[in-house]
C-alpha positions in Angstrom: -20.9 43.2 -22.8 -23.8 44.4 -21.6 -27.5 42.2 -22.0 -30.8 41.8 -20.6 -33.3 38.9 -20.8 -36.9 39.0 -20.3 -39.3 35.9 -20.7 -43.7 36.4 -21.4 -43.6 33.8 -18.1 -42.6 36.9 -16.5 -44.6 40.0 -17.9 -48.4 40.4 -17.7 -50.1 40.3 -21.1 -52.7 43.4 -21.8 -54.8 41.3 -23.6 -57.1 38.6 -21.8 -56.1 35.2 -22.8 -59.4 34.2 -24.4 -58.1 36.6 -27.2 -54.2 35.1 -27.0 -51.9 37.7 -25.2 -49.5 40.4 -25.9 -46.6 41.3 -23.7 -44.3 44.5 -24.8 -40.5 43.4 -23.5 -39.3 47.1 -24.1 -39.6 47.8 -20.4 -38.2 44.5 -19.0 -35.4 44.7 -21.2 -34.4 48.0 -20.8 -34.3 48.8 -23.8 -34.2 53.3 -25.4 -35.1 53.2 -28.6 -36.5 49.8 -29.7 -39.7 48.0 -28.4 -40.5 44.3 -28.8 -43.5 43.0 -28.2 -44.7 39.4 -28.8 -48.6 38.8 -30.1 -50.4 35.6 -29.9 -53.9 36.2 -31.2 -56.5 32.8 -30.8 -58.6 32.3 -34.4 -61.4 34.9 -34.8 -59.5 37.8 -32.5 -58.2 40.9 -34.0 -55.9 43.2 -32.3 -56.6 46.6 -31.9 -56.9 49.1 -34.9 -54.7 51.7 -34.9 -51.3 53.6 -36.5 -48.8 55.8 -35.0 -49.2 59.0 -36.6 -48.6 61.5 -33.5 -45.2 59.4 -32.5 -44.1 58.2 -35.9 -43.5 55.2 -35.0 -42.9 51.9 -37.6 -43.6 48.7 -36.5 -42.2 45.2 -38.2 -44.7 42.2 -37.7 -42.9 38.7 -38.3 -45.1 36.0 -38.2 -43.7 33.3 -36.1 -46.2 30.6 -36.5 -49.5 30.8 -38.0 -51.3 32.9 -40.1 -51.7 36.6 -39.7 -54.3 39.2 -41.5 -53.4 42.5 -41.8 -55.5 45.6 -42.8 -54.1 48.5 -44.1 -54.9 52.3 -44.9 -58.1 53.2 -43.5 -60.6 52.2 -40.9 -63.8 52.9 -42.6 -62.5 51.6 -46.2 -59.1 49.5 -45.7 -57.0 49.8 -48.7 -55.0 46.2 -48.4 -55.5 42.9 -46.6 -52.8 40.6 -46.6 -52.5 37.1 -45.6 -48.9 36.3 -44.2 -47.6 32.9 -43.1 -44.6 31.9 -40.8 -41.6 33.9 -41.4 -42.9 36.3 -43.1 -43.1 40.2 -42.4 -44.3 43.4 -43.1 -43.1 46.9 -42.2 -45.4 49.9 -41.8 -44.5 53.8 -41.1 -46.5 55.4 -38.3 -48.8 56.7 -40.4 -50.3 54.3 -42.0 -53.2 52.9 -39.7 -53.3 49.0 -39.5 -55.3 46.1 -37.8 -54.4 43.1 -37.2 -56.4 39.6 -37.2 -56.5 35.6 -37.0 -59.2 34.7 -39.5 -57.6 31.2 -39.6 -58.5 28.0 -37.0 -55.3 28.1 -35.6 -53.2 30.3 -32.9 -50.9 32.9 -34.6 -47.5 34.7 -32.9 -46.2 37.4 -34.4 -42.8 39.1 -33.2 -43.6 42.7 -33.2 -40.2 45.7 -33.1 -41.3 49.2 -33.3 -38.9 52.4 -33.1 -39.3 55.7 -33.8 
């Protein structure tokens, strides 16, 4: 059997840590088809908007802890915002452009897996 382990102690976040972090394990693991990255946003950040139309890509965000806004559908005129709470998720296709956001007074993870 065949495995790889990875830990955030290891990989650099892209995001500076008065925001939270986010590290992306795809490389560290190894890993083809899958990419896992893990999100902490600090209350008032927002990740950055965007969606995956040119790659296709769907991503999977389950909160881990916390309290995660999400916008949906369009930049200028969002279409959705959700509120989800620990262990719950939300899957969007690669088209569908999304942001994401701590509006609480509390840290948030998410988990995020993406594959195309």
């Amino acid at each position: 059997m065949a495995y790889k382990t990875a830990s955030a102690d290891e990989i650099d976040s892209v995001v500076p840590a008065e925001y939270g972090g986010m590290w992306f394990f795809r490389e560290p693991l190894g890993c083809e088809h899958l990419g896992m990255t893990l999100l902490e946003l600090e209350p008032g950040s927002k990740g950055k908007p965007h969606d995956h139309a040119e790659d296709g890509q769907e991503e999977v965000y389950l909160v881990v802890d916390g309290e995660l806004t999400v916008l949906i559908g369009d930049e200028d005129d969002p279409e959705s915002e959700l509120s989800l709470s620990s262990g719950e998720a939300i899957r969007v296709d690669g088209e569908t452009w999304r942001q994401l956001s701590n509006e609480g007074d509390e840290p948030v993870s998410v988990a995020i897996a993406g594959a195309s």
